[in-house]
NUDREN-418724 format. One record per residue (C-alpha): residue number from 0; residue in one letter; y negated, z, x negated. Coordinates in steps of 0.1 Angstrom, whole numbers, plus 5000, padded with zeros to 4 digits. Layout:
<recs>
REC pos code    y    z    x
REC NUM    A    Y    Z    X
...
</recs>
This chain:
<recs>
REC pos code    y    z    x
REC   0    X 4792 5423 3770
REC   1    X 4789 5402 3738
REC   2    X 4783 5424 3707
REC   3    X 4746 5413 3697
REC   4    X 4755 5418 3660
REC   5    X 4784 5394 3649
REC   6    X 4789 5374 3688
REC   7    X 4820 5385 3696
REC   8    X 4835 5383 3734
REC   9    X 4849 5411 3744
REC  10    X 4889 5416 3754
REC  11    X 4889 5402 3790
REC  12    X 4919 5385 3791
REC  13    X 4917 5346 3795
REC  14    X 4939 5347 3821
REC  15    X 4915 5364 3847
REC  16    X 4916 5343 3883
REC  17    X 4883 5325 3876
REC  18    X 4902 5309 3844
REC  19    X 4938 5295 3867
REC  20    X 4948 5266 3864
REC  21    X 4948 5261 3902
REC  22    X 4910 5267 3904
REC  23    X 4900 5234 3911
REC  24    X 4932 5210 3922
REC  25    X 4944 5188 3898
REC  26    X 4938 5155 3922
REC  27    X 4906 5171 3919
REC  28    X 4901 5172 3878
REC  29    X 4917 5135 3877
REC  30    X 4888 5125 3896
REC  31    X 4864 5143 3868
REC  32    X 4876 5129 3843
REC  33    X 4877 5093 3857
REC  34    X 4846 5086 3865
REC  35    X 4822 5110 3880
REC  36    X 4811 5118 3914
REC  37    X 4823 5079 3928
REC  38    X 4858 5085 3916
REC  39    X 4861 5120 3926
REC  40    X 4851 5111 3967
REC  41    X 4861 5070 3964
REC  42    X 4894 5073 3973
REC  43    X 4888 5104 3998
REC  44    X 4861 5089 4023
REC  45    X 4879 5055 4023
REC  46    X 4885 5059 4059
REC  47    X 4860 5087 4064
REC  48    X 4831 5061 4064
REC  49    X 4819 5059 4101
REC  50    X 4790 5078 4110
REC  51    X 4808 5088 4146
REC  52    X 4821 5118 4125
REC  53    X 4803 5152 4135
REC  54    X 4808 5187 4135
REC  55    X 4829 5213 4157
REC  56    X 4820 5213 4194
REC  57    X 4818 5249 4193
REC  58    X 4786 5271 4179
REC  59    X 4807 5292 4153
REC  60    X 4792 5292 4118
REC  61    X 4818 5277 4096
REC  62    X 4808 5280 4057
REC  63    X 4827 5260 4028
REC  64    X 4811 5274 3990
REC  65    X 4825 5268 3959
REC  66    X 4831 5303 3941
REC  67    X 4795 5300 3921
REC  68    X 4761 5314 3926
REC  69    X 4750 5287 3943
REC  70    X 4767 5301 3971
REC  71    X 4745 5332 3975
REC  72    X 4725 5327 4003
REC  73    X 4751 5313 4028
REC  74    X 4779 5348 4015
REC  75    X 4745 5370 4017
REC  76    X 4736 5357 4050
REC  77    X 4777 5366 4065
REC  78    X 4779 5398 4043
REC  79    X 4747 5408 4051
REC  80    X 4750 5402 4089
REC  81    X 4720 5380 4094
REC  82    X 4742 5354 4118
REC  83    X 4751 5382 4138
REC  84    X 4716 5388 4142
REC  85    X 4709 5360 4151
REC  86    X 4731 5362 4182
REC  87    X 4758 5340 4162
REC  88    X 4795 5336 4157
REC  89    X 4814 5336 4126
REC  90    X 4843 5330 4106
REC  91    X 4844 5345 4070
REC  92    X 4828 5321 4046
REC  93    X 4863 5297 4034
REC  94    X 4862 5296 3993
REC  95    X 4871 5262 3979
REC  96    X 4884 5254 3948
REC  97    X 4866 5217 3940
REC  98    X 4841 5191 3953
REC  99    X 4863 5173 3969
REC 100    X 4883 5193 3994
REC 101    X 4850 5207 4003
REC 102    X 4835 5171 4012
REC 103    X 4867 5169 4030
REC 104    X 4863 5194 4048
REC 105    X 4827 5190 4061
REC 106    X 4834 5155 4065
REC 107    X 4869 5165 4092
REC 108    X 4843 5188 4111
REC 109    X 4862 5218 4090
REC 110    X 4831 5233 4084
REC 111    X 4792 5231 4096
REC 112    X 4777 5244 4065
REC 113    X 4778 5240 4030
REC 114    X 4766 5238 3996
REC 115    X 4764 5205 3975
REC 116    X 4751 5195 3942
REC 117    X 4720 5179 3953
REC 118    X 4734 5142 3943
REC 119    X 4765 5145 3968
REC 120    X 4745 5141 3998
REC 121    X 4728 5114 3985
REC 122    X 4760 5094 3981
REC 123    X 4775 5101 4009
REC 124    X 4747 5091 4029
REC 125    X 4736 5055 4010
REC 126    X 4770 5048 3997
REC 127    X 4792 5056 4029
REC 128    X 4774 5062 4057
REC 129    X 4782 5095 4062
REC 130    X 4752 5111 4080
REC 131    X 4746 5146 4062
REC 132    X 4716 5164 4063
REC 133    X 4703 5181 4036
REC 134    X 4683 5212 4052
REC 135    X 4669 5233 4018
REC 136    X 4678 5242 3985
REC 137    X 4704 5270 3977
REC 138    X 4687 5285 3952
REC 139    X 4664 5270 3920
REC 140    X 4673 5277 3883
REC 141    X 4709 5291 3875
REC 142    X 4721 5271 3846
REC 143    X 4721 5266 3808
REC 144    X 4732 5251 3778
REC 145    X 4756 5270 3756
REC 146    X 4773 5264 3722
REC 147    X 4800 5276 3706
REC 148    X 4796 5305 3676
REC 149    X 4818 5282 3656
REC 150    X 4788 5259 3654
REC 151    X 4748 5261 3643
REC 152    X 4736 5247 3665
REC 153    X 4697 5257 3668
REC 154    X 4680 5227 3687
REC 155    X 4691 5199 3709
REC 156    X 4682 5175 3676
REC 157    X 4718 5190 3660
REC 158    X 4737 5181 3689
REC 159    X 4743 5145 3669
REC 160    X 4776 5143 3659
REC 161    X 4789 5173 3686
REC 162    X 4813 5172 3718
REC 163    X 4796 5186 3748
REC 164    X 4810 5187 3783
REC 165    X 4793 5186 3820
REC 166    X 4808 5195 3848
REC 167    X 4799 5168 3865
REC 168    X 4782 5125 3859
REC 169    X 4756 5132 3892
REC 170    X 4744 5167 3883
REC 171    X 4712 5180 3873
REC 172    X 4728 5196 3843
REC 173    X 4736 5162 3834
REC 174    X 4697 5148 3839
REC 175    X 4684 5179 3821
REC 176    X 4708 5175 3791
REC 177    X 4702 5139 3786
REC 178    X 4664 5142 3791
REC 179    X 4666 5168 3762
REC 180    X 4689 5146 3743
REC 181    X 4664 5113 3745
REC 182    X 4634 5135 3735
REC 183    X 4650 5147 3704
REC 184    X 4661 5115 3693
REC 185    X 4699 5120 3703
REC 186    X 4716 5090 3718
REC 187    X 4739 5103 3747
REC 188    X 4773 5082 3750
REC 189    X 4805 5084 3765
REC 190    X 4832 5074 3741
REC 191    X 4872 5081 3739
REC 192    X 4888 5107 3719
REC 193    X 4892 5097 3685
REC 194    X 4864 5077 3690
REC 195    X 4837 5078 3660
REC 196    X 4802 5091 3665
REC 197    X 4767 5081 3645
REC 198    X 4750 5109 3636
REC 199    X 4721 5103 3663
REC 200    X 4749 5099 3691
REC 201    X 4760 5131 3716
REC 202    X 4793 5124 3735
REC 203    X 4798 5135 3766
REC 204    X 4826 5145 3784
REC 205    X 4833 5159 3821
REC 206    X 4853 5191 3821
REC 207    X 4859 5216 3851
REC 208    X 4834 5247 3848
REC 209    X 4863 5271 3848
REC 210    X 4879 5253 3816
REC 211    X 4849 5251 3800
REC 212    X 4844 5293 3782
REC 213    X 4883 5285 3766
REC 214    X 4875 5251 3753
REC 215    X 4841 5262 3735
REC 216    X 4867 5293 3724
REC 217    X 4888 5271 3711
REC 218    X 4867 5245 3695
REC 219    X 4876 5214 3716
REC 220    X 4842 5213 3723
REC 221    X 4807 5221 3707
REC 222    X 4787 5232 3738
REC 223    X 4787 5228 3775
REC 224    X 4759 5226 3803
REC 225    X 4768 5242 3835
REC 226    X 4760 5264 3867
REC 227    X 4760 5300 3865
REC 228    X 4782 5324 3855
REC 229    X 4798 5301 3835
REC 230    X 4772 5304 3809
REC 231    X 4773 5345 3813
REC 232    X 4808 5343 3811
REC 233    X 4811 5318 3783
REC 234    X 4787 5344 3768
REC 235    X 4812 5374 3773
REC 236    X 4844 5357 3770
REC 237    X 4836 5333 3742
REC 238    X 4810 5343 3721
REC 239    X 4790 5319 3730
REC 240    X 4752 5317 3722
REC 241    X 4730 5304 3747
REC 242    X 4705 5271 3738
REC 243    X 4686 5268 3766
REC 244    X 4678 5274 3802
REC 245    X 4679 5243 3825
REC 246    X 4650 5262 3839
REC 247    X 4629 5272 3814
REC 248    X 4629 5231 3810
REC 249    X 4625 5219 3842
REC 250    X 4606 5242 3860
REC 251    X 4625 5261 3885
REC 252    X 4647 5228 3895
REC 253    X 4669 5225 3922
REC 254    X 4709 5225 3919
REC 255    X 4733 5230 3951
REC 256    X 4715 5225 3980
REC 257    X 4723 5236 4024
REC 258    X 4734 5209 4042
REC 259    X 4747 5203 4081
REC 260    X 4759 5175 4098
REC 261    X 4730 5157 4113
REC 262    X 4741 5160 4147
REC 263    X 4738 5194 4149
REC 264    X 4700 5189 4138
REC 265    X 4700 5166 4170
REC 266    X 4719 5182 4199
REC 267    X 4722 5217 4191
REC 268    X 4687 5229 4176
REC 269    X 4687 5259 4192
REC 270    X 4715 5266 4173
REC 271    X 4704 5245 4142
REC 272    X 4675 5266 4139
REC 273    X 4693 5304 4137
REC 274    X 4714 5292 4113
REC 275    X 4685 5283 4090
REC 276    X 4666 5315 4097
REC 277    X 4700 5335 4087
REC 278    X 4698 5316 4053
REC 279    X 4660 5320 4044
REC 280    X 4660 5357 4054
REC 281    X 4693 5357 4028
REC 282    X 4674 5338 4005
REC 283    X 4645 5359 4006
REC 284    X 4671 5392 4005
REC 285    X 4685 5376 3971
REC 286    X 4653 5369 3955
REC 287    X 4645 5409 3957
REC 288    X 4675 5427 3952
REC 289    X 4698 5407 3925
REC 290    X 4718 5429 3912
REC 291    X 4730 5444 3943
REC 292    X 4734 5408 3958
REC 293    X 4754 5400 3926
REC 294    X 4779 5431 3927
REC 295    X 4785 5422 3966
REC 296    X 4795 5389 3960
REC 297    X 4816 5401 3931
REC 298    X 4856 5408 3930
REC 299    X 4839 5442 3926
REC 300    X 4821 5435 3957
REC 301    X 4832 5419 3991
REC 302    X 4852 5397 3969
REC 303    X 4833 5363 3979
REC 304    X 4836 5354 3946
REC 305    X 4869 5361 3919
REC 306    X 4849 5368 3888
REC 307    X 4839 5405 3881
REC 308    X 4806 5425 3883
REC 309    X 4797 5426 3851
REC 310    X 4796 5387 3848
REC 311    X 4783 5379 3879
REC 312    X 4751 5404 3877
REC 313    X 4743 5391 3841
REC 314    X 4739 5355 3854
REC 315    X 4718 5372 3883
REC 316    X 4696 5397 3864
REC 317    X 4699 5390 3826
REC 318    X 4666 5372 3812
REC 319    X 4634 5378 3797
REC 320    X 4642 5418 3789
REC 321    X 4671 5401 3762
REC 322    X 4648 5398 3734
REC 323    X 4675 5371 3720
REC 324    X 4666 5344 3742
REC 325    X 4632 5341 3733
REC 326    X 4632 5349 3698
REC 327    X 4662 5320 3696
REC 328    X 4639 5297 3716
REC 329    X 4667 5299 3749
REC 330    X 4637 5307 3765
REC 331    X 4603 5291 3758
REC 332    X 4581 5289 3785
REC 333    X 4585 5325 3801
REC 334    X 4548 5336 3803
REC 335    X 4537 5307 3816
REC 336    X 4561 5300 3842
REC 337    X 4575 5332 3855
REC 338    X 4606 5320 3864
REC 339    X 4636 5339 3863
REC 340    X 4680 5334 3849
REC 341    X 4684 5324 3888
REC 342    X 4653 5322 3916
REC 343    X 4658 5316 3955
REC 344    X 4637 5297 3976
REC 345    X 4649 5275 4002
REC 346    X 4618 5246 4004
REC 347    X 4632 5213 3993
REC 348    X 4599 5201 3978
REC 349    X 4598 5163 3983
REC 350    X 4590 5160 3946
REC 351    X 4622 5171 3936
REC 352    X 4644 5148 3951
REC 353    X 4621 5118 3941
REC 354    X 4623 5129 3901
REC 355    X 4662 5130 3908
REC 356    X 4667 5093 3923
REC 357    X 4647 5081 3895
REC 358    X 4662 5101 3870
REC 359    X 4700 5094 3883
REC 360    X 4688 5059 3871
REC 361    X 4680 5070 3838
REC 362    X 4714 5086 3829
REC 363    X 4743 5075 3814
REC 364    X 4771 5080 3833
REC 365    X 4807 5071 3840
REC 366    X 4819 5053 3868
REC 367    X 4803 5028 3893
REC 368    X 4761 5038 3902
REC 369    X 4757 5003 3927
REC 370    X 4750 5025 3949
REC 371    X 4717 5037 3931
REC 372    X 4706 5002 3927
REC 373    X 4672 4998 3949
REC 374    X 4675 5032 3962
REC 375    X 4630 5042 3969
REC 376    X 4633 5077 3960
REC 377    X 4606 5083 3983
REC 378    X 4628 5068 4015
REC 379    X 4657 5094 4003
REC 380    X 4628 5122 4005
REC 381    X 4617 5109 4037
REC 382    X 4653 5098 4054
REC 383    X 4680 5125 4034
REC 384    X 4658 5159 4040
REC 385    X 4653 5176 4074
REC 386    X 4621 5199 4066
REC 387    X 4617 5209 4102
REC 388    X 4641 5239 4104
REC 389    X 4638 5253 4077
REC 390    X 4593 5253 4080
REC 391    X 4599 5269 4110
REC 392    X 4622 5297 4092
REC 393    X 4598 5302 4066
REC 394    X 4571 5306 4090
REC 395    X 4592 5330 4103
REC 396    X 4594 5349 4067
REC 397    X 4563 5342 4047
REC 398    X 4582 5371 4022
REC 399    X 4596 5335 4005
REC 400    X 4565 5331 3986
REC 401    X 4568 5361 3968
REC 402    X 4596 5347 3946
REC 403    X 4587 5334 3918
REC 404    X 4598 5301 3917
REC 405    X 4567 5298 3945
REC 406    X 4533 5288 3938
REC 407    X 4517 5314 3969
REC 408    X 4481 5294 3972
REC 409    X 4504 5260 3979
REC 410    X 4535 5267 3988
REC 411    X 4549 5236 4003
REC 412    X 4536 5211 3974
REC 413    X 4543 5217 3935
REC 414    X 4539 5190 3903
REC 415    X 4576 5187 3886
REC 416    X 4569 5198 3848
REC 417    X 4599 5191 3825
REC 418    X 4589 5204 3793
REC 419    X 4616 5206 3760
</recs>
């Protein structure tokens, strides 16, 4: 781990898997840096736009995940056996390497289950027609600002002046940053390299979470926002220092989130409705044992996931009991909330998704957002979210409540609270 008394990483080479150049395809990192999530699936679901595409005509659970923690409970629910359980098929869980091949691939009937950031399905659904299903969240929490030792940084209020990279324009780690950004009085922009910057003005910049430990290593940028373990292992391999936890400032908020093709939810609910038990039950499995579930996901592990033990357990398990993060304010709201690095629960509370149509309006981005223009965020609550599955697969396991990102005397309503 990071030497608490000077910062330093420690001598993992930066050459490990998670850090290849082949990580995410390069069509894939053009489409970044261009523009956001319209550029990166634009030229991909040109043709893709009918909604006569569906799923596999077979009943075998077939899981796309990007090599992050927001995978857990769909590689908890195969490693653990809970499809079999179910009286399910399977194929081993397929590891991407980006957004888009993974859109793709749910899109060609590849797969019939996956995790997206939350404002994917959104824009497949309103901008192309593409009828997803978004059937709970993956997990809540599970990100965080970090900065680079070079820098210090103590407070969103320095981050005038400072580079800082996102992995992604539609992101909740893009919302959160930019919320924390306004309230301090920092202006967030997006401006060219070599580009001058007021004091008051943060730019922004898209970068690929695997690239993004090496560039705060080697000062090309100031900080970056992202999904875990990239913080943990900007945190080991970089020195870096963490700011803040998306959580600890908007209470345990959503990130990746399950979704299906909606005709499964239609003519196969038998089958519809296993599926979702497999991934509660996981959920619920996560939320009580995460370091085991963190070393079986690891290389270490079942080898879900390329990074090691070590980096994946810290992102799972590594909060309040570091006295660093709440003495350096990373961590402000802990005995109040409860929360912990990373929480699972799979109940996509309406409230969420409304705070993030109205907050995707809100945030400077790059790229085209027409398709944001008159969007009712209480219509994509309503129209996006299937809520019947996965009530009935909570029903099933009232044990969800216990985690706690889950208000036990109301567990299907919660106020959002952002708080810097």
């Amino acid at each position: 781990m990071t030497d608490k008394t000077n910062n330093q990483p420690d001598d993992l080479d930066w050459d490990d898997e998670y850090f290849s150049s082949d990580f995410t395809r390069r069509q894939t990192l053009d489409m970044f840096a261009a523009g956001g999530l319209t550029a990166l699936l634009g030229s991909m679901m040109g043709g893709l736009s009918s909604p006569a595409f569906a799923s596999s005509a077979d009943e075998i659970v077939r899981i796309g995940y990007l090599p992050i923690t927001d995978a857990t409970a769909l590689l908890v629910a195969h490693g653990m056996g809970y499809f079999e359980d179910e009286g399910l098929k399977t194929e081993r869980p397929t590891l991407i390497r980006g957004w888009s091949p993974l859109v793709e691939g749910f899109v060609a009937g590849k797969f019939n289950l996956v995790h997206f950031l939350k404002p994917i399905p959104v824009w497949m659904r309103y901008n192309n027609n593409i009828p997803v299903k978004l059937m709970a969240w993956a997990h809540t929490n599970g990100s965080g600002l970090v900065v680079g030792r070079h820098t210090d940084i103590e407070d969103f209020s320095q981050l005038g002046g400072k580079q800082v990279a996102v992995p992604f324009w539609y992101s909740m780690h893009n919302i959160v940053l930019q919320y924390a950004l306004r309230k301090s009085g920092i202006t967030p922009v997006i401006k060219g390299e070599g580009e001058a910057l007021a004091a008051n003005e943060c730019n922004l910049q898209i970068l690929p979470p695997p690239e993004m430990p090496a560039a705060l290593a080697s000062k090309k940028i100031d900080a970056y926002i992202v999904a875990e373990p990239f913080n943990a292992m900007g945190e080991i391999k970089a020195g870096a220092r963490m700011l803040r936890f998306t959580g600890d400032i908007w209470k345990n908020h959503p990130c990746c989130v399950i979704c299906m093709h909606e005709e499964a939810t239609t003519e196969k609910k038998e089958w519809t409705q296993k599926v979702m038990n497999a991934v509660v039950r996981a959920q619920i499995y996560a939320s009580q044992n995460k370091a085991e579930v963190a070393r079986l996901m690891s290389k270490d592990g079942e080898k879900y996931l390329p990074m090691p033990a070590k980096v994946v357990e810290r992102a799972m398990t590594l909060y309040t009991e570091e006295e660093s993060y709440e003495k350096s304010g990373a961590i402000k709201h802990a005995s109040e909330w409860g929360n912990g690095r990373i929480d699972f629960q799979p109940w996509p509370y309406p409230s969420a998704t409304k705070l993030i149509v109205e907050e995707m309006n809100k945030t400077v981005v790059g790229g085209d957002t027409t398709f944001l223009n008159g969007l009712d965020p209480q219509f994509v609550a309503d129209d996006l979210v299937n809520y019947e599955y996965v009530k009935n697969a909570l029903e099933k396991y009232p044990e969800w409540k216990n985690d706690p990102s889950v208000n036990a005397a109301d567990p299907f309503n919660r106020e959002e609270i952002l708080s810097l």
